[in-house]
C-alpha positions as CSV (number, residue, x, y, z in Angstrom):
1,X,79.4,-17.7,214.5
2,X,80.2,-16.8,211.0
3,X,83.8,-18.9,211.5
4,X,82.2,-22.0,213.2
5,X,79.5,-22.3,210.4
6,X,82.0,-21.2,207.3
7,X,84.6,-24.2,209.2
8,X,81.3,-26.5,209.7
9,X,80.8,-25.9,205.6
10,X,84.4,-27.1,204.8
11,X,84.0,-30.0,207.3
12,X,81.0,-31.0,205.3
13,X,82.6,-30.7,201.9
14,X,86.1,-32.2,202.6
15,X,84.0,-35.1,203.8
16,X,81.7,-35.7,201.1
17,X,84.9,-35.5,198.9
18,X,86.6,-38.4,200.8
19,X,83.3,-40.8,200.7
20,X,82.9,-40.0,196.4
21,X,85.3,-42.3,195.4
22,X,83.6,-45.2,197.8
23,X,80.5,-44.5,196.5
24,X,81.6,-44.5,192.9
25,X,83.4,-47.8,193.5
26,X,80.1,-49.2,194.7
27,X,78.2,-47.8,191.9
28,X,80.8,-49.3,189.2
29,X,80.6,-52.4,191.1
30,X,77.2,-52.2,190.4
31,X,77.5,-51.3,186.7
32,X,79.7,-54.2,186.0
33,X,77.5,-57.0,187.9
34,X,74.7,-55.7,185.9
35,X,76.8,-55.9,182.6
36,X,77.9,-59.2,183.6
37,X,74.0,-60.4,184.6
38,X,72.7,-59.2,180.6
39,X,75.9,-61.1,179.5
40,X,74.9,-64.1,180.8
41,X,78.0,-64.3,183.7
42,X,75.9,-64.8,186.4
43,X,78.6,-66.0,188.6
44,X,80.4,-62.9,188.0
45,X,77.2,-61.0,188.2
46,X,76.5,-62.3,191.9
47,X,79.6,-61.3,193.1
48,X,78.6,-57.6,192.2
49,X,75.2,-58.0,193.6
50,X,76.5,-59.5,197.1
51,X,78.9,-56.9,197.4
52,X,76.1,-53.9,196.8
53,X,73.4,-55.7,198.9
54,X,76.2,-55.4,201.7
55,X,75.1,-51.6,202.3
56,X,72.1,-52.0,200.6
57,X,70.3,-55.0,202.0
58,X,67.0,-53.6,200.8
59,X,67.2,-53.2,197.3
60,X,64.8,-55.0,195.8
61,X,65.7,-55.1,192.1
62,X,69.3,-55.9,192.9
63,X,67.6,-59.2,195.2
64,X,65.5,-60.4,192.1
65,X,68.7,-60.2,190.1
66,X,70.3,-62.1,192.6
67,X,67.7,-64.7,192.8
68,X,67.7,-65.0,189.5
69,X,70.9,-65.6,188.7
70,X,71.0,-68.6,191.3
71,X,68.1,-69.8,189.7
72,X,70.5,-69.7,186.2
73,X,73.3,-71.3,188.2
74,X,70.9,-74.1,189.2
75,X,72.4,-72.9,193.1
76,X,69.4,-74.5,195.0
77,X,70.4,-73.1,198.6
78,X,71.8,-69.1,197.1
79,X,68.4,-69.1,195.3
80,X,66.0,-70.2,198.1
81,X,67.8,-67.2,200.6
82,X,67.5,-64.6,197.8
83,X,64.0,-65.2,197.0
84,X,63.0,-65.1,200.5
85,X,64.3,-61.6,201.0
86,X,62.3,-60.6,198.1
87,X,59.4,-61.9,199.4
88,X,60.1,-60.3,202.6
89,X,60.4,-56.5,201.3
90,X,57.2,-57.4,198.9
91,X,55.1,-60.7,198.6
92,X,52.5,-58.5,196.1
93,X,54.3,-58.2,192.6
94,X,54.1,-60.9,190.7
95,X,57.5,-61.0,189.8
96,X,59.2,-63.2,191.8
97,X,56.2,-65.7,191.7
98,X,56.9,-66.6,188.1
99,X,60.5,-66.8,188.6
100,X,59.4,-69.1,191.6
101,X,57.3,-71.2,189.3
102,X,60.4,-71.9,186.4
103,X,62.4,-72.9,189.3
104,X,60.0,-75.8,190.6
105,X,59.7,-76.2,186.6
106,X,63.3,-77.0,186.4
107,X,63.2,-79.6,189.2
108,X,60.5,-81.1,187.7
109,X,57.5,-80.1,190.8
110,X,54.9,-79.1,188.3
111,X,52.2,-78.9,190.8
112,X,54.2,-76.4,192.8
113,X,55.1,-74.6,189.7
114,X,51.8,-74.6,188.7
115,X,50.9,-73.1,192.1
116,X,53.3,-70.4,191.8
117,X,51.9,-69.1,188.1
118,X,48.6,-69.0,189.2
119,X,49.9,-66.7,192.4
120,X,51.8,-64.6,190.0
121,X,48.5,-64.2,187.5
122,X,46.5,-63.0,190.3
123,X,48.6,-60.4,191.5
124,X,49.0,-59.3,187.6
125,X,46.1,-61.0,185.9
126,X,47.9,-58.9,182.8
127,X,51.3,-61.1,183.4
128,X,52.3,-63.1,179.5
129,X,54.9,-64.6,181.7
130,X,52.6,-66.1,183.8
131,X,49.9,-67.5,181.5
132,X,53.1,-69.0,179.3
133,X,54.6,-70.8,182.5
134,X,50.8,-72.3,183.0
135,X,50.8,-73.1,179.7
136,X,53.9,-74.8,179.3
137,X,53.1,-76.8,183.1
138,X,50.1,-78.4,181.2
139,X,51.3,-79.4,178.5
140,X,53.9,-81.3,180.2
141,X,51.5,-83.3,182.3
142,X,49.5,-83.9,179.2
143,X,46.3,-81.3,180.0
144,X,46.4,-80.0,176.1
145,X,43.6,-78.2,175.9
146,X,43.9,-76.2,179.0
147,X,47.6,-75.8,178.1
148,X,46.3,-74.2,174.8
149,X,43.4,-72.0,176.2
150,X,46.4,-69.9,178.4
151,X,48.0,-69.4,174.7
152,X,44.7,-68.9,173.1
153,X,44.5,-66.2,175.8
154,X,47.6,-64.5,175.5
155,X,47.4,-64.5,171.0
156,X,44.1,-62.9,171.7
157,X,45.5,-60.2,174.2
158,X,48.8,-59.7,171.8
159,X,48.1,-60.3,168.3
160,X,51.4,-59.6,167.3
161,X,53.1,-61.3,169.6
162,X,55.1,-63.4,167.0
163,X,57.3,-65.6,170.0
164,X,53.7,-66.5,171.2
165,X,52.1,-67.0,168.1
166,X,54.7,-69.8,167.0
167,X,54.5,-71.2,170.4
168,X,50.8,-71.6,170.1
169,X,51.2,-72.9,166.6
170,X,53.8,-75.7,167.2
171,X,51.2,-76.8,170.2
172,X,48.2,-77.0,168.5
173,X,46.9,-80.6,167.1
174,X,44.3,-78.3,164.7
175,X,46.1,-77.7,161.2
176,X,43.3,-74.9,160.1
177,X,44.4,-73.5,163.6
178,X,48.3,-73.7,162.7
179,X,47.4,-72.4,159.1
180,X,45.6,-69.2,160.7
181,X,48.3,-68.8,163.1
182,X,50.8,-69.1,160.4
183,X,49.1,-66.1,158.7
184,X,49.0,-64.7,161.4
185,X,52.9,-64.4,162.2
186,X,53.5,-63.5,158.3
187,X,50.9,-60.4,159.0
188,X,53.1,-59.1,162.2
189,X,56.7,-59.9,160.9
190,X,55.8,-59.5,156.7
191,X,59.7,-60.8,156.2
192,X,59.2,-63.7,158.3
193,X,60.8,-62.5,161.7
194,X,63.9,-64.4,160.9
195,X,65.0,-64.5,164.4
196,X,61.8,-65.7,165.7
197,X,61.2,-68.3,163.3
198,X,64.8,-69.4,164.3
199,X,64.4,-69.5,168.1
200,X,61.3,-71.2,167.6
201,X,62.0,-73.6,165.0
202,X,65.0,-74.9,167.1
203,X,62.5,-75.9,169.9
204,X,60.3,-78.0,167.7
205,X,62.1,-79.9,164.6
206,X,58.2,-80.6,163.5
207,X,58.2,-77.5,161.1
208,X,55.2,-76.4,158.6
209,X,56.1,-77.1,155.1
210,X,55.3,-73.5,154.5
211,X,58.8,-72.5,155.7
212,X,60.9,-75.8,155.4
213,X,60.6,-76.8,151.3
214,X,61.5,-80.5,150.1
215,X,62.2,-81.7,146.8
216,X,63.5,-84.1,145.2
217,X,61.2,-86.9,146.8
218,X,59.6,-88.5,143.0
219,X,60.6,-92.0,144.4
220,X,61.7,-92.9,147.3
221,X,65.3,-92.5,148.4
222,X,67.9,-94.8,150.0
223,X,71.1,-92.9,151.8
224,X,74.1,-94.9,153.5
225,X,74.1,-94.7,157.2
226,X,78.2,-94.7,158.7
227,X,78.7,-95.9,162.0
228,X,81.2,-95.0,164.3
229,X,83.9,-97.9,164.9
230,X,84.1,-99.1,168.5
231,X,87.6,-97.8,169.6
232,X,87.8,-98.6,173.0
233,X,91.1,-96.1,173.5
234,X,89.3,-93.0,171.8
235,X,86.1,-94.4,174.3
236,X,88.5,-94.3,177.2
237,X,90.1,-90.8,176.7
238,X,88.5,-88.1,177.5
239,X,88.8,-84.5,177.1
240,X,87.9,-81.4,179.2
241,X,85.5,-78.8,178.2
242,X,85.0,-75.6,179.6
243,X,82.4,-73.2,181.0
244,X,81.9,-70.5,178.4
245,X,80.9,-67.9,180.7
246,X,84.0,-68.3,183.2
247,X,86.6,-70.6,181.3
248,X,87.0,-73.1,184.5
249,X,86.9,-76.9,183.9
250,X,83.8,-77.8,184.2
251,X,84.5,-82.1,184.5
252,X,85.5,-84.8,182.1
253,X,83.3,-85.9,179.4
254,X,84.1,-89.2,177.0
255,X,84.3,-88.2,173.2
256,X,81.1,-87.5,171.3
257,X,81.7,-90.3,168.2
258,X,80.9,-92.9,170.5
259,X,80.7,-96.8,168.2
260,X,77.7,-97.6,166.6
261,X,75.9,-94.2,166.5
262,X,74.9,-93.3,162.7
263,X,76.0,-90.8,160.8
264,X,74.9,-89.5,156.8
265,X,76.5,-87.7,154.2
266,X,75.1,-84.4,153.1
267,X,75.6,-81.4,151.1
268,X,74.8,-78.2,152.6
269,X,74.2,-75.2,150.4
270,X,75.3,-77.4,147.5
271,X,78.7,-77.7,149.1
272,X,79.8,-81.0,150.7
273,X,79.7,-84.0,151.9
274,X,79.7,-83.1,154.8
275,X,79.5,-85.8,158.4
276,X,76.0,-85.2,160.0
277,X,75.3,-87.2,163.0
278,X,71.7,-88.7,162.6
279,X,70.2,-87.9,166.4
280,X,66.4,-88.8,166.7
281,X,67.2,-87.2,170.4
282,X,67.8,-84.0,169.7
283,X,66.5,-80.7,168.7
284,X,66.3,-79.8,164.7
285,X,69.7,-79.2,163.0
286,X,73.0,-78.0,164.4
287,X,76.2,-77.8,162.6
288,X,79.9,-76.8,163.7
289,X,81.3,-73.3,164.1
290,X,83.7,-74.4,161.8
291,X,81.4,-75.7,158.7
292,X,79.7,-71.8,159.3
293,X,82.3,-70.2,159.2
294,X,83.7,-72.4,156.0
295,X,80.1,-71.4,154.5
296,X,79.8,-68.1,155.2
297,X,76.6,-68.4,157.1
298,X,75.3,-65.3,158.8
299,X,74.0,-64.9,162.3
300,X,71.1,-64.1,163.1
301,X,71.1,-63.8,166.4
302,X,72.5,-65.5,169.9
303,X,71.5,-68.9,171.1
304,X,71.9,-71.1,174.2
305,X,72.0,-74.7,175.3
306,X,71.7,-74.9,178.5
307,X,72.4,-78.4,181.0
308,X,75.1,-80.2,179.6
309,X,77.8,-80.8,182.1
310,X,75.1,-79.9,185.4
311,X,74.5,-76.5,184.5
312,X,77.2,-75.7,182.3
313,X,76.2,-73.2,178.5
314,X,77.0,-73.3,175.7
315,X,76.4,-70.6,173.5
316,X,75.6,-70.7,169.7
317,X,74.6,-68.5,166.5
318,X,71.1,-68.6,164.7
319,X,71.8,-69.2,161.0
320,X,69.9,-70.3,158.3
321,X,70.6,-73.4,155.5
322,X,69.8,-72.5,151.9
323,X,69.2,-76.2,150.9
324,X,70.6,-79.8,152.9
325,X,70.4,-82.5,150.7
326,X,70.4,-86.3,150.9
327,X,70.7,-88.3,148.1
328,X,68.6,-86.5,145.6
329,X,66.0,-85.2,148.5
330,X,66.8,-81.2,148.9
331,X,65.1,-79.3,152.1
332,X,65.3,-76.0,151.8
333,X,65.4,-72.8,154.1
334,X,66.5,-74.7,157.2
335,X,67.2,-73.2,160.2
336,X,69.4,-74.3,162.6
337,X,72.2,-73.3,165.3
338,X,75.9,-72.8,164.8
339,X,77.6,-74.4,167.8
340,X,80.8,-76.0,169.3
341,X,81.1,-79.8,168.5
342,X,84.0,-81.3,169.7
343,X,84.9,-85.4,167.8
344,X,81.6,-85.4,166.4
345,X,82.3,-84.1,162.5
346,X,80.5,-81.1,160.8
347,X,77.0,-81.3,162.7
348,X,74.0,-82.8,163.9
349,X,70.5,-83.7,162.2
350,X,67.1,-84.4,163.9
351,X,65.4,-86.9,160.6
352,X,62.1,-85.2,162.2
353,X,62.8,-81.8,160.3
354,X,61.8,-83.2,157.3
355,X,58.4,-83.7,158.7
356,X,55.7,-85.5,156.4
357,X,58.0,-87.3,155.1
358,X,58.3,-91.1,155.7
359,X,61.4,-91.8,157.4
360,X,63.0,-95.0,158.2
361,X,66.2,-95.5,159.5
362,X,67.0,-99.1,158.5
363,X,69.8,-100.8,160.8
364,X,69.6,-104.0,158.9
365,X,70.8,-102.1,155.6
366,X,72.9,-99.6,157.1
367,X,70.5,-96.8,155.3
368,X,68.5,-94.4,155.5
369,X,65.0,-94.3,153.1
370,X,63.2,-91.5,152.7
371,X,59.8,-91.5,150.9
372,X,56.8,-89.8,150.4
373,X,53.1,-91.1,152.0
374,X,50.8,-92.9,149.7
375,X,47.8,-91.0,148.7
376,X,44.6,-92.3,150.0
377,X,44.2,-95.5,147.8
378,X,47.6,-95.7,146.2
379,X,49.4,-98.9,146.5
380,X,52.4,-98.0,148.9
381,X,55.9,-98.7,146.6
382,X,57.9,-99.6,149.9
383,X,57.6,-103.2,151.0
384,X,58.9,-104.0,154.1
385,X,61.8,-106.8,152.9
386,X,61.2,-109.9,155.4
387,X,64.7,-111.2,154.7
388,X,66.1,-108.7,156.6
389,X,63.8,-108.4,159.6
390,X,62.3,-111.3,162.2
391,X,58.9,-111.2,163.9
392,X,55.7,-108.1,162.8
393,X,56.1,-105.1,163.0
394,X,54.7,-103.3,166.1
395,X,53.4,-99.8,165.5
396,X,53.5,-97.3,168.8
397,X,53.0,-93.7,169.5
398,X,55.1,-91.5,170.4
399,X,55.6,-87.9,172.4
400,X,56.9,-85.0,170.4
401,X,58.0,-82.9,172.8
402,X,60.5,-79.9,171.4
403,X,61.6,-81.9,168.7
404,X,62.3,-84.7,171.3
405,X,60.8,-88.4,170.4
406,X,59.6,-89.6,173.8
407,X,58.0,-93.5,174.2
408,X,57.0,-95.7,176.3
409,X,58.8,-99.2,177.6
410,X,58.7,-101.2,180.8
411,X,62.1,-101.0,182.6
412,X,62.3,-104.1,184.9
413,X,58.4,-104.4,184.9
414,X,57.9,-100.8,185.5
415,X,56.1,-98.7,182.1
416,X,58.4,-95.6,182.0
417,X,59.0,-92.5,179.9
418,X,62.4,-93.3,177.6
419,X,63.8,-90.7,175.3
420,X,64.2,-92.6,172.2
421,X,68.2,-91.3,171.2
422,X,70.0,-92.3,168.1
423,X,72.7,-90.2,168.8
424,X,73.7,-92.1,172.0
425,X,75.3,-95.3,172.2
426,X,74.4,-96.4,175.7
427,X,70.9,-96.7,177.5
428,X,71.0,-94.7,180.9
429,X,68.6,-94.5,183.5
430,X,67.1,-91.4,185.9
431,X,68.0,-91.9,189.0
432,X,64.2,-92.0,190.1
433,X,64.3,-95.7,188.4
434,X,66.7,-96.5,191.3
435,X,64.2,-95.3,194.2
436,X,61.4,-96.9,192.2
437,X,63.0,-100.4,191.9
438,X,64.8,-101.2,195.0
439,X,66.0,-104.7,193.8
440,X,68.4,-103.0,191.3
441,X,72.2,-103.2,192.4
442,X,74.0,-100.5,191.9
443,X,77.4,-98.4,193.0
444,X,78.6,-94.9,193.1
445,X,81.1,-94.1,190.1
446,X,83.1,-91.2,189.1
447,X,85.5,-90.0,186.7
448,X,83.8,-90.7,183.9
449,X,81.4,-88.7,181.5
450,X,78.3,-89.7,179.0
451,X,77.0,-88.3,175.7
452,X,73.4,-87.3,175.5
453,X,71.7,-85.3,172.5
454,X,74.2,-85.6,170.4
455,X,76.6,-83.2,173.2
456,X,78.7,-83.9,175.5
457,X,77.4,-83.8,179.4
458,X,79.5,-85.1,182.4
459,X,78.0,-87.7,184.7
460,X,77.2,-85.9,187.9
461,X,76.2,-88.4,191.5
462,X,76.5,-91.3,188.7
463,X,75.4,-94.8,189.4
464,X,76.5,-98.2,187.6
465,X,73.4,-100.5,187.5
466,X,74.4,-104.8,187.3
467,X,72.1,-105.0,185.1
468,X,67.9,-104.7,184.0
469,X,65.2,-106.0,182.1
470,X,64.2,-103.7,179.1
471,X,60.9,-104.9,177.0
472,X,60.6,-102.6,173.8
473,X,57.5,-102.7,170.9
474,X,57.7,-106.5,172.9
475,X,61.0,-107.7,172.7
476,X,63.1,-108.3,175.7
477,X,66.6,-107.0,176.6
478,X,68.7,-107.7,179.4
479,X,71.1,-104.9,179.6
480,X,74.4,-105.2,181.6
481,X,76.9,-102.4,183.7
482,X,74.5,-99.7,182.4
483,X,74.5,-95.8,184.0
484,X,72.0,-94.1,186.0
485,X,72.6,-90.4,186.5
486,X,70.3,-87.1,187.0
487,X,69.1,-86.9,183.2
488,X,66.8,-83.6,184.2
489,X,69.9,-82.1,185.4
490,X,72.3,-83.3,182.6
491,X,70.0,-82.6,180.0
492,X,68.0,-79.4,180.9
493,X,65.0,-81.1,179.7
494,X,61.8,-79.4,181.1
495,X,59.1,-81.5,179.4
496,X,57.6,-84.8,180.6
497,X,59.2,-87.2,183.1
498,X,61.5,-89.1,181.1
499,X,63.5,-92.2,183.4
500,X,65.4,-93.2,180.4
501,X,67.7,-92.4,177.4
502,X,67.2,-95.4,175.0
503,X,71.0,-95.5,172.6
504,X,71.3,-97.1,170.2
505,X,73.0,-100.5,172.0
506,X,69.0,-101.1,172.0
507,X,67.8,-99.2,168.5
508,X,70.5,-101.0,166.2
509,X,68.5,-104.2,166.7
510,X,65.3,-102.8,164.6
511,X,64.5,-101.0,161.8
512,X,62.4,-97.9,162.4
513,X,59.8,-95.8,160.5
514,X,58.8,-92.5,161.8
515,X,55.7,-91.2,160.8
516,X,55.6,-87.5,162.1
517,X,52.0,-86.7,161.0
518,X,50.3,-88.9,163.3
519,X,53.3,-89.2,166.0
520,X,54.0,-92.8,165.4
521,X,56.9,-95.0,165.1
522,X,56.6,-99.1,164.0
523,X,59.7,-100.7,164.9
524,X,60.4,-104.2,163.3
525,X,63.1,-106.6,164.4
526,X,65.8,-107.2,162.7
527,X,69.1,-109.8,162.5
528,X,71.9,-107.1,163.5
């Protein structure tokens, strides 16, 4: 008995011995995909997942992981399975709800997302995550003050939640509100939470003079505007650009100095000029890897752009300007993101950073004017020159939304969303506008690629429309051989409905002043 059980303990141990090194495969497997998943590989990272979930189907962490990262991947049918099997081992953490409720963000179902939030809060009526994605769903569909009361609820449940605290400030229309909240962040981060301000400020390019400084604006200030020359070739070749995460071609995109778009000279950190694109579409200030590194700008901290290219990243660095100046106009600490620009120069500036400041981008003088507001009762100094314009000037509002100037115009009879986009040449339509109008004509294309946001995206189940009837602040345009494409999907863009990108094919033929206090622009013909 003694020999069967001492040969029934060797049996044992020779056998455990053989399965170790399987099971420390598995379990570096699993190290890696989880590396990978923090990393921001989440192709790489499902690969690891899969091949864990294959002996252990009912892991449930592992399944979130791998729901996520389809969610990441914008992978509609990986992402529907792998929630499902969450749900399936346990429909009662909240969890999976919120993640549930970005994803029917993302494709643009607020009322579903909105559902899913409120799911997730009452499973954890302690869930930040939940009360921010409610938040965020009614602001979009323009239900402020409810949006705000979620934020209200989590600054008064986390005080020194700084990320919450900006988000809460940039939201709010009450400026003693912001002022408090401004105090309030400089009380929880006493140097200014650097990284937080940055993150933050890159959302919304409306910043409190408390942080951004301008000088320099005694009288008002005229600066050249450049615009890119219409070279069909360099419009015809394009170039590929890559996925950072896994280095595969992602598509073709056209180059990014596409004709007409303006462009100013400025000196950053009292070193310059420098090229800046001038892009009302997109979000605060951005400038090339290669002017930071020229600089010597320090990071602080990682950043990504997600959506160009259908899904594709792009990663960046946090840094922060000491001073951009135009002309004699000087803005101080600016922060802004460190990124790859391919044919575009040495960066990328949103005008709406300088933020009380009058702005006016003046097609009919090739210019930019910056000048201060008139006091209540002062005789305002700029006078609109009528030699250079045609017809009154009609002032609109306008949607700031992330630094994003959204307004209204009627596409082919129809009042739509349009994101108003300096940085782009060409109008281009959703794809909605298609379903909405039948009467449109318009074929599949392929092979080609668009600018957007001052980046390059590639045109994904593109469209060429014959042409449309575009009415903006009341003048009618009949634009011709125009794209329609999925802009939600190109662009990442989570806010409002937008079923437009308005270039500047349109913009070039008014002048434009932008006042950012009240969220209005007056456009005013012109003879371009």
């Amino acid at each position: 008995m003694r020999s069967l059980s001492l040969l029934a303990i060797v049996a044992v141990a020779v056998g455990a011995v053989t399965a170790a090194p399987e099971e420390q495969q598995l379990t570096d497997g699993l190290a890696d995909a989880n590396r990978r998943f923090e990393q921001g590989d989440f192709r790489g990272a499902i690969d690891g997942f899969e091949s864990f979930l294959a002996d252990s189907p009912d892991h449930y962490e592992i399944l979130y992981k791998l729901a996520r990262s389809y969610h990441e991947l914008d992978e509609q049918a990986g992402f529907d399975q792998a929630i499902r099997r969450v749900l399936a081992l346990n429909p009662q953490r909240a969890q999976p709800f919120v993640l549930m409720g970005r994803r029917f963000q993302w494709e643009g179902r607020f009322p579903d997302a909105e559902k899913a939030y409120r799911r997730a809060l009452e499973l954890n009526p302690e869930s930040i995550e939940s009360l921010a994605g409610l938040a965020d769903v009614c602001l979009a569909r323009g239900a402020r003050q409810e949006g705000l009361g979620y934020l209200e609820q989590i600054v008064q449940g986390h005080p020194n939640n700084v990320p919450y605290l900006w988000m809460l400030a940039r939201s709010s229309q009450n400026r003693q509100r912001q002022a408090e909240l401004y105090r309030q962040i400089l009380q929880a981060s006493p140097h200014g939470d650097v990284v937080a301000k940055g993150r933050l400020a890159l959302l919304e390019a409306r910043w409190h003079r408390q942080f951004v400084q301008i000088e320099g604006l005694d009288r008002p200030q005229r600066i050249r505007l450049f615009y890119t020359p219409a070279d069909r070739k360099n419009r015809k070749q394009g170039f590929r650009f890559h996925h950072e995460s896994k280095g595969a071609v992602e598509g073709w995109a056209l180059r990014v100095a596409t004709p007409n778009t303006p462009y100013v000279r400025l000196h950053v950190n009292g070193m310059g000029p420098y090229k800046f694109l001038l892009d009302t579409g997109t979000q605060g200030v951005h400038v090339s890897r290669v002017l930071a590194k020229k600089l010597g700008l320090e990071s602080f901290g990682k950043s990504r752009f997600e959506g160009l290219g259908g899904g594709s990243i792009l990663y960046g660095e946090i840094v922060f300007l000491d001073s951009l100046q135009l002309g004699r106009v000087k803005v101080r600490n600016v922060p802004a993101e460190a990124i790859d620009l391919v044919g575009i120069g040495d960066g990328i500036i949103n005008p709406a950073i300088l933020g009380e400041v009058r702005v006016q981008i003046e097609n009919s003088r090739r210019s930019l004017r910056l000048s201060r507001w008139p006091e209540e009762g002062e005789e305002d100094p700029i006078r609109l020159e009528a030699s250079h314009r045609l017809g009154a000037p009609v002032t609109m509002p306008f949607l700031s939304f992330h630094g994003h100037t959204i307004i209204r115009v009627e596409l082919q009879g129809l009042v739509s969303n349009a994101l108003l986009d300096t940085g782009a040449e060409n109008t281009v339509l959703d794809l909605s506008v298609l379903e909405a109008i039948p009467a449109l004509q318009a074929s599949p294309v392929s092979g080609y690629g668009i600018t957007l946001q001052g980046l390059t995206g590639a045109l994904l189940d593109a469209q060429v429309v014959q042409d449309i009837q575009i009415v903006l602040a009341g003048q009618n345009f009949r634009v011709v051989d125009l794209f329609a494409a999925d802009l939600r999907r190109m662009t990442n863009f989570y806010g409002p409905e937008i079923h437009a990108v308005l270039g500047m094919e349109q913009l070039r033929h008014f002048d434009m002043t932008f006042d950012y206090r009240r969220n209005e622009i007056t456009f005013q013909r012109n003879l371009r």
